[in-house]
VEXDREN-2710 file (C-alpha; in Angstrom, 1 decimal):
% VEXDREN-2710
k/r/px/py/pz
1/UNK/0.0/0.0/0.0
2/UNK/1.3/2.9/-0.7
3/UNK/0.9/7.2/0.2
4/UNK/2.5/10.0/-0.4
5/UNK/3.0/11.6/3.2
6/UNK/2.4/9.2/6.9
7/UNK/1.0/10.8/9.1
8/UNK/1.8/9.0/12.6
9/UNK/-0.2/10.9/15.3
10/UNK/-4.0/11.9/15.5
11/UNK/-3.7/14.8/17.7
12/UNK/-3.9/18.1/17.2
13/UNK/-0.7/18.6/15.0
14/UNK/-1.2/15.5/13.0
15/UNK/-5.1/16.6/12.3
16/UNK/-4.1/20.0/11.3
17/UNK/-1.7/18.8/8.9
18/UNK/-3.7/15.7/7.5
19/UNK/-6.0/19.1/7.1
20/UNK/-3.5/21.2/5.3
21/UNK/-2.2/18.5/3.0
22/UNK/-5.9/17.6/2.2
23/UNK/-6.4/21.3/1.3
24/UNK/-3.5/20.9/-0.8
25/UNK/-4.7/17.7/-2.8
26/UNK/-1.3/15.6/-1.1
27/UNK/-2.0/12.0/-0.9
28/UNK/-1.7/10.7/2.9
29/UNK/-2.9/8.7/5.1
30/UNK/-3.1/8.9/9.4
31/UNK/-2.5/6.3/11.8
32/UNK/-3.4/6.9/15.6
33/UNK/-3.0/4.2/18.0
34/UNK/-5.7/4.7/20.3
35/UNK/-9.1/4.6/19.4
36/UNK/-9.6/7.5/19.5
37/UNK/-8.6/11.1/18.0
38/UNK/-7.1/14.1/20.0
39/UNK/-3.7/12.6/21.9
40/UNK/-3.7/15.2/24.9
41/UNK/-7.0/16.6/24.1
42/UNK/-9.7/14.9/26.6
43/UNK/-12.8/16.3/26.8
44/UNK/-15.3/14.4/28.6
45/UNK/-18.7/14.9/29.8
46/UNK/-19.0/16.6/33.1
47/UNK/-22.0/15.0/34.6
48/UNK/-23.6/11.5/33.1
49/UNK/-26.9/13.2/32.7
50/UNK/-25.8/16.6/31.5
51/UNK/-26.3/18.4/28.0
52/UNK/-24.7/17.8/24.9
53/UNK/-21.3/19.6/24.9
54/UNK/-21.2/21.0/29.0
55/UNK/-17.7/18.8/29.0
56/UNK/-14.8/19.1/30.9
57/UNK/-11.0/19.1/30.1
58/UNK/-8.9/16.6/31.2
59/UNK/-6.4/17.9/28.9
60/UNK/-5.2/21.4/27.9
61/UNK/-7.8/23.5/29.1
62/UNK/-6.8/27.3/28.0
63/UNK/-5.4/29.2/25.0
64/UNK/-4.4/32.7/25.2
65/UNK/-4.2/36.4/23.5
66/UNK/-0.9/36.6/21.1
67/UNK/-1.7/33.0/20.0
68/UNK/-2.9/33.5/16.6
69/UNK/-3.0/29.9/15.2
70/UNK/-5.4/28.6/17.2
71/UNK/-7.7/31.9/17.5
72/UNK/-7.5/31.6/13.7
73/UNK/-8.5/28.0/13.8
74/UNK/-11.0/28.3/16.3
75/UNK/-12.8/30.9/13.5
76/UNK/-12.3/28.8/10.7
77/UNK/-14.2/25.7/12.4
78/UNK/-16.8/28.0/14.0
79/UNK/-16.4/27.3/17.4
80/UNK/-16.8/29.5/20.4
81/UNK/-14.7/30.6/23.2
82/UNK/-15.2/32.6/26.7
83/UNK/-12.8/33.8/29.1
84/UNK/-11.6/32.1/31.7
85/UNK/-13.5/32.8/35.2
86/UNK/-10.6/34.7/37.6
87/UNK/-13.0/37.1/39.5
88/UNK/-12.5/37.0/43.3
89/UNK/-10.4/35.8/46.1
90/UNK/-8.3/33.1/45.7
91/UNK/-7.1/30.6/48.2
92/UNK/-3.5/29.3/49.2
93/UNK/-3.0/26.5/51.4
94/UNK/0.0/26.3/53.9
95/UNK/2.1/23.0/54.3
96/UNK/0.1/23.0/57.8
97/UNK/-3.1/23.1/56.3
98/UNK/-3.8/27.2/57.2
99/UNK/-5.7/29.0/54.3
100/UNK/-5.2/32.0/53.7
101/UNK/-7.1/34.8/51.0
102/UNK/-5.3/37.0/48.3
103/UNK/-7.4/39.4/46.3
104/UNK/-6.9/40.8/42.8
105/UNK/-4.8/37.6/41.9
106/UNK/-5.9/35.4/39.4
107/UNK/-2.8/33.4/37.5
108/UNK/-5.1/32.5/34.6
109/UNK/-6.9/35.4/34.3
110/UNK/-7.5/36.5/30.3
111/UNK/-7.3/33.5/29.3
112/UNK/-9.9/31.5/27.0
113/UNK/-11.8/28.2/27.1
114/UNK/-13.5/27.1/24.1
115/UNK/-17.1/26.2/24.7
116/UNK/-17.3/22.1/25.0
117/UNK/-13.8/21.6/25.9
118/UNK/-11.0/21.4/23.5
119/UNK/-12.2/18.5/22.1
120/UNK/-14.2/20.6/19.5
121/UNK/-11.2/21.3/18.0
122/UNK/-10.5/18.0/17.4
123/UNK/-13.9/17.2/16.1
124/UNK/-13.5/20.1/14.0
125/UNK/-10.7/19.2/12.2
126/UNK/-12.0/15.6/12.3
127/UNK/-14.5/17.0/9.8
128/UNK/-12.1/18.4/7.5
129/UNK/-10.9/15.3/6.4
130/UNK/-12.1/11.8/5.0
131/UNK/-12.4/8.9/6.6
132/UNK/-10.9/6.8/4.2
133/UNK/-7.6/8.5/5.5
134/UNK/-7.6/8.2/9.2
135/UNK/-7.2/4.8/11.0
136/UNK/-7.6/4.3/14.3
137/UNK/-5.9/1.7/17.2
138/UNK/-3.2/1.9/14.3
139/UNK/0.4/2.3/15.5
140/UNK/3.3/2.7/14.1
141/UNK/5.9/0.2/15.4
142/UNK/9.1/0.5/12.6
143/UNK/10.3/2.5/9.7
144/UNK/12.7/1.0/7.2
145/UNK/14.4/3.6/4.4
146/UNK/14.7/1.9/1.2
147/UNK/16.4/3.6/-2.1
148/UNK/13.2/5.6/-3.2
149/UNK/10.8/5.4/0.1
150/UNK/10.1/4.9/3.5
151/UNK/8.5/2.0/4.6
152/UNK/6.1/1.7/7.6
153/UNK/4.9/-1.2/9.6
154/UNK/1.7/-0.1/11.3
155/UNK/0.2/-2.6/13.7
156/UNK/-3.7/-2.8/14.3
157/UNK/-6.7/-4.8/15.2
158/UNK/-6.6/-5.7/11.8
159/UNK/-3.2/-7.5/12.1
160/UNK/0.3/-5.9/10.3
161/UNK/0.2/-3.5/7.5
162/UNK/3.1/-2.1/6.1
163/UNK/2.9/0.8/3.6
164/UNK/5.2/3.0/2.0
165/UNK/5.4/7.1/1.3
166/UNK/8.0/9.4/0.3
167/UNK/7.7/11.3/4.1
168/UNK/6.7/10.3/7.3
169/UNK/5.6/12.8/9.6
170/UNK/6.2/11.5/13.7
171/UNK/3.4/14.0/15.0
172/UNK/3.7/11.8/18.4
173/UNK/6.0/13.1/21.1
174/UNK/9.9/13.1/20.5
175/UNK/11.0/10.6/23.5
176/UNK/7.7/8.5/22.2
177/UNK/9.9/8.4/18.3
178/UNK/12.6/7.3/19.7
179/UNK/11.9/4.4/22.3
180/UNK/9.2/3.1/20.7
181/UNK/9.6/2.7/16.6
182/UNK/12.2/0.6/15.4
183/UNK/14.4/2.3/12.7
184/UNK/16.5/0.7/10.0
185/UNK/18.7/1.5/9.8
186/UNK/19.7/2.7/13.3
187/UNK/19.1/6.8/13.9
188/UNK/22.5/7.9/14.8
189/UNK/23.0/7.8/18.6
190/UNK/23.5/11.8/18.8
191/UNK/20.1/12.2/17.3
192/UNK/19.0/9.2/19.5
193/UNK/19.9/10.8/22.2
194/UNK/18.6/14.3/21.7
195/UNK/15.2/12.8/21.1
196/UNK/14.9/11.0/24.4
197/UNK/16.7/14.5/25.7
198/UNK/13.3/16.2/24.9
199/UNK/10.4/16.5/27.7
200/UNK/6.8/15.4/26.4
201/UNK/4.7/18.6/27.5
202/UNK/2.3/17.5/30.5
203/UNK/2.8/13.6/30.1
204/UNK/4.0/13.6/33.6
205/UNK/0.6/15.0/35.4
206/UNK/-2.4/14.1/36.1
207/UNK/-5.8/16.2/36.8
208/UNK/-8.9/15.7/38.9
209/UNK/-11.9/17.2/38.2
210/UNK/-15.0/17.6/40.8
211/UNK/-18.6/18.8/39.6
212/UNK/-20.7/20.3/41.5
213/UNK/-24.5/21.3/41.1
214/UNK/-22.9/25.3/40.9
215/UNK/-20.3/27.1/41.0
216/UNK/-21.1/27.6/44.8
217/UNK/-17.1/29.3/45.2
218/UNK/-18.3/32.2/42.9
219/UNK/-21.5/33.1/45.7
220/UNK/-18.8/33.5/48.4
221/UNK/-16.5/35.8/46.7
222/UNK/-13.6/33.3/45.1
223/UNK/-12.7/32.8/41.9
224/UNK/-12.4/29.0/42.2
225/UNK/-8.2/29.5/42.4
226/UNK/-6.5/27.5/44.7
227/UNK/-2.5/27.5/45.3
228/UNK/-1.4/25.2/48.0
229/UNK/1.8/23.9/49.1
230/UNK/0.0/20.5/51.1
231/UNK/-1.6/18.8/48.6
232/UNK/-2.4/16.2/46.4
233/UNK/-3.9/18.9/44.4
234/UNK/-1.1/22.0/43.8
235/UNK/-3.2/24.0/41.7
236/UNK/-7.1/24.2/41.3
237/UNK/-9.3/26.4/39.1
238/UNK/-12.8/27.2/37.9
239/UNK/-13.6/24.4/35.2
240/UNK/-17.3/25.5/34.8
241/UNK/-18.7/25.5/31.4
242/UNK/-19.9/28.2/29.4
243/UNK/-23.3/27.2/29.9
244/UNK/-23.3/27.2/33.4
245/UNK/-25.5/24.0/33.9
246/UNK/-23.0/22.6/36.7
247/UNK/-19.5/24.1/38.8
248/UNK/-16.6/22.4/37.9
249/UNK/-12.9/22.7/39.9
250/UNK/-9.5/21.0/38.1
251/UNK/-6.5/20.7/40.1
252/UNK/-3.3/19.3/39.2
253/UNK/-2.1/16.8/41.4
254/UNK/1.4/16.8/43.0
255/UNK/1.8/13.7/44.2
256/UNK/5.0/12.1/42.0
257/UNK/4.0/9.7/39.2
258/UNK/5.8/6.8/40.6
259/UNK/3.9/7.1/44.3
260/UNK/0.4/7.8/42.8
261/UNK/0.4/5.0/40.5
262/UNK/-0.3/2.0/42.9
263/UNK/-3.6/3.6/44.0
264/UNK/-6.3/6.2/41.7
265/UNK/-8.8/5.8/44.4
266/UNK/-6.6/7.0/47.3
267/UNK/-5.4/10.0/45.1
268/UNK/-9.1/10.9/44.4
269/UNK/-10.8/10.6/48.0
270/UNK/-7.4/12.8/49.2
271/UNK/-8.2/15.8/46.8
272/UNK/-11.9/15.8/47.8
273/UNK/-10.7/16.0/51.4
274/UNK/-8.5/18.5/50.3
275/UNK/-11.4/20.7/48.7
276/UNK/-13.2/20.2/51.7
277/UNK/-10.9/21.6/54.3
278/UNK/-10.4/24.8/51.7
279/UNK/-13.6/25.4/51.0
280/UNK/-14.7/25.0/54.1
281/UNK/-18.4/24.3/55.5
282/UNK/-19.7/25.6/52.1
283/UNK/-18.0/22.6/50.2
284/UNK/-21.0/20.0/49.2
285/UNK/-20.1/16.8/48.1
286/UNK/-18.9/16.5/44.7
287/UNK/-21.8/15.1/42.4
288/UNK/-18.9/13.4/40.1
289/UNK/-15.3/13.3/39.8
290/UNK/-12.6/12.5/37.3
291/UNK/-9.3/11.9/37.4
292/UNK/-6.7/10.9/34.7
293/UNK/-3.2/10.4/35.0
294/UNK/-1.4/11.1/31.6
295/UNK/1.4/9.0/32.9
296/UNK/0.3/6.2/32.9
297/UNK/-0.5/6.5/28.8
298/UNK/2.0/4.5/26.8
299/UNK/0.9/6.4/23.8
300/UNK/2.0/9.3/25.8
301/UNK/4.1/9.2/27.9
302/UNK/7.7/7.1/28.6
303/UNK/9.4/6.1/31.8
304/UNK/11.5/9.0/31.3
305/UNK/8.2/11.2/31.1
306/UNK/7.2/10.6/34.9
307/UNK/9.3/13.1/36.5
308/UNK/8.1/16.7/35.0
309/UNK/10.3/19.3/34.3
310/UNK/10.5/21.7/37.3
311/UNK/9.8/24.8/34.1
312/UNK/8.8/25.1/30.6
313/UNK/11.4/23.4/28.3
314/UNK/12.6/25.2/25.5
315/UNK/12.0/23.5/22.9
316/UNK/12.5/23.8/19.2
317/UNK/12.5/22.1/15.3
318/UNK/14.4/18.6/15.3
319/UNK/16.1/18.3/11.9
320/UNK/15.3/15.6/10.0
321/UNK/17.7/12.5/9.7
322/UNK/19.8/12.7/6.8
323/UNK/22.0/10.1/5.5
324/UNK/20.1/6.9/4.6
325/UNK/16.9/8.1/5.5
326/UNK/17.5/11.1/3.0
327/UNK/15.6/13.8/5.2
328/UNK/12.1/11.5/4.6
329/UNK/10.9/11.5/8.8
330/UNK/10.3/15.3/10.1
331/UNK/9.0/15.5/13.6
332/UNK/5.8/17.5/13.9
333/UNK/4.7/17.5/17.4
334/UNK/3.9/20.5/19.3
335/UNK/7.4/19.9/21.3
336/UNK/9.0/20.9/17.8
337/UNK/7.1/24.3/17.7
338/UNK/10.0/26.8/17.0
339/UNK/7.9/29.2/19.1
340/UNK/5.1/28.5/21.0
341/UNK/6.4/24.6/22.0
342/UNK/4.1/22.5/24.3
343/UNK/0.9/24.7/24.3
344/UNK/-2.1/24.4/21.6
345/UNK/-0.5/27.1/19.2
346/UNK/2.7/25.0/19.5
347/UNK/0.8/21.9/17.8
348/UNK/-0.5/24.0/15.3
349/UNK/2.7/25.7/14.5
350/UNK/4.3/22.4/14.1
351/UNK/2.0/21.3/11.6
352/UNK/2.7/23.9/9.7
353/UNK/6.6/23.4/10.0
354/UNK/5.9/20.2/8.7
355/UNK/3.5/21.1/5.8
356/UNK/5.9/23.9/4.5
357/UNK/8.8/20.5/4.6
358/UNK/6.6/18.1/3.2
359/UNK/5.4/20.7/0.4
360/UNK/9.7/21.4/-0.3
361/UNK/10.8/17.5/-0.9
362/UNK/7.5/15.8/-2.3
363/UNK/8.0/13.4/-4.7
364/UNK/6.3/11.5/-6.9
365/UNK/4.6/8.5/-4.9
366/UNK/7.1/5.4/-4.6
367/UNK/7.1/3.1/-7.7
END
């Protein structure tokens, strides 16, 4: 079987270029491995019962002013947005459990949410592009450079496919790349080892998510903002949707990968204590929670991935491989963003990094 362009990654920099070469009449094809589109875009329903679209993030959550990718996209697929709710006090927790109230501060304040969760963008690109060229539960497990392609085992429900293209585009995280597809021949260690060198944005957290009937905080004066240095939750939020059907809180948690792993449940029932003893006697019981730990994701995360950088990386383009492999696998995830790497518009500004280099070496299709 063969394509002109692999696409190896169905979230949201693989979508947006499987969208830009489809606007540009490029043969491809896209293989994700879960089964489902958006990588580190989650957006799930915030209560069992609730309207269609009031969903929560379990992903990225916010995009910001100056970020003109995504605002872009967001108009081209119709989508809304509202600002991020930062209007009130906002709590921080001592190591002793002591709460205290700061006014006026509100670290996410101008931000925006789009209006169902992020997955929208997902689904919006989804639309974009034909079916016939995205397969899901698909992974790619080995590239092989031959005299005039690449080829590409893919392994699926469906058993072992291998097809062949003039470029492969990794839009999966660097570290990802390099531990788990085989290359033949061998990348060079140097470039081996600046891959695995390269943090995967976020893959190291995981978030919890409580839903309440309302955003009760908002009638007492806080903006839902919570800093504490005790824990399991480091950071918490306002995660209400637009419509305001329900209240929603997101906290990270703090606890290190390796010590939350053995037990989810202990993890949850500590960060709705934790809520509790903040908010006090006006804290009702959550009506749901959820909680995933990105982690624990092979298609996301690596061993290496469970300790999270202490800042933002900076990251930047990989250069393609050259020798045998002839510059034919670019690196396209939003860790590769020359700019804006890790965020949203990073995604999107690696997709179009790897557009504009798929557009400059196309070939005809292999023979």
């Amino acid at each position: 079987m063969r394509t002109d362009v692999i696409i190896a990654g169905g979230g949201l920099s693989g979508l947006s270029l499987a969208r830009r070469l489809e606007q540009d009449g490029i043969d491809y094809r896209l293989f994700e491995g879960a089964g489902r589109l958006g990588g580190r875009i989650l957006s799930l329903p915030g209560l069992r019962d609730g309207a269609p679209g009031d969903r929560v993030d379990l992903g990225p959550a916010w995009f910001w002013p100056g970020q003109p990718r995504i605002a872009r996209l967001v108009d081209d697929l119709g989508l809304q947005t509202f600002d991020q709710f930062a209007d009130g006090v906002l709590l921080y927790q001592t190591q002793d459990g002591g709460v205290r109230r700061f006014d006026g501060f509100a670290p996410m304040a101008g931000s925006h949410r789009l209006a169902g969760g992020m997955q929208g963008l997902i689904e919006g690109l989804r639309r974009t592009v034909p079916a016939g060229r995205i397969a899901l539960d698909a992974r790619l497990t080995a590239l092989e450079s031959g005299p005039d392609c690449v080829e590409a085992r893919i392994d699926g429900g469906n058993g072992v496919e291998v097809w062949q293209a003039e470029t492969v585009v990794l839009a999966l995280p660097p570290r990802l790349a390099a531990e788990t597809i085989a290359f033949h021949p061998p990348l060079s260690a140097p470039l081996i080892d600046s891959l695995s060198a390269v943090p995967t944005w976020m893959a190291g957290h995981a978030k919890f998510i409580a839903v309440y009937e309302q955003p009760f905080w908002r009638n007492l004066g806080l903006s839902g903002d919570v800093m504490s240095q005790r824990g399991p939750l480091v950071e918490v939020h306002d995660a209400s949707p637009a419509s305001g059907a329900y209240g929603a809180l997101f906290g990270f948690v703090g606890i290190p990968a390796d010590a939350r792993r053995a037990d989810a449940g202990a993890t949850v029932a500590a960060a709705k204590r934790q809520l509790a003893q903040v908010f006090g006697n006006a804290f009702p019981e959550p009506l749901e929670t959820h909680y995933t730990d990105w982690a624990e994701n092979d298609l996301i995360a690596t061993a290496s991935d469970r300790t999270s950088p202490a800042d933002h990386p900076h990251y930047r383009p990989i250069d393609p491989p050259d020798g045998p492999w002839n510059g034919r696998v670019i690196f396209g995830s939003t860790e590769t963003g020359r700019t804006f790497g890790g965020f949203l518009e990073g995604a999107l500004e690696a997709s179009e990094q790897a557009a504009q280099a798929v557009k400059d070496r196309l070939q005809p299709v292999c023979p």
